[in-house]
C-alpha positions in Angstrom: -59.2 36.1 62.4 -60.3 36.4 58.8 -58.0 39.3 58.5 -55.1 37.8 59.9 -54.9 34.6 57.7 -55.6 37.3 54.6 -52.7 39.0 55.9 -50.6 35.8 56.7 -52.0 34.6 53.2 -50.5 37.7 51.9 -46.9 37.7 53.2 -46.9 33.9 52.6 -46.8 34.6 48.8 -44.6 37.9 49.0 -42.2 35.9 50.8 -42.3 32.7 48.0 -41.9 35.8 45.3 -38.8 37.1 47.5 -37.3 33.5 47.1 -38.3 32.7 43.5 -36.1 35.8 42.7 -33.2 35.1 44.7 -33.1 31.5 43.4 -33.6 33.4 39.8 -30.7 35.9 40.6 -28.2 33.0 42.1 -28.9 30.8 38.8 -29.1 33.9 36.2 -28.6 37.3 36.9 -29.8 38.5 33.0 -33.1 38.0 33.0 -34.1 40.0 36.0 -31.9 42.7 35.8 -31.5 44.6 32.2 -28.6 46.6 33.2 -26.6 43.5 33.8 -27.9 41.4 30.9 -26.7 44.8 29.2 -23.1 44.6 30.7 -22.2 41.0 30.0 -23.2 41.7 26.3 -21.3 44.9 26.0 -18.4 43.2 27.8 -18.6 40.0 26.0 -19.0 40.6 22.4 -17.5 37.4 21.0 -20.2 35.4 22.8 -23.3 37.4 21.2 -21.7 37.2 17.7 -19.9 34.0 17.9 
């Protein structure tokens, strides 16, 4: 039993990580992903240097 709630312990929180980066991902897609944060910069110049 002790192994089951360690293991139901342990999905419990890689699930609530799963959703903490989906939320993250709908709201802001730069942060998590530096190829993307790359993109919008290279694509949008005015709005780095303005």
């Amino acid at each position: 039993m002790n192994f089951k709630f360690i293991v139901a312990m342990a999905i419990f929180i890689i699930v609530s990580m799963f959703n903490l980066v989906l939320v993250d991902a709908q709201t802001t897609t730069a942060p998590l992903t530096p190829t993307t944060g790359t993109t919008t910069t290279t694509t949008s110049p005015p709005a780095t240097s303005g």
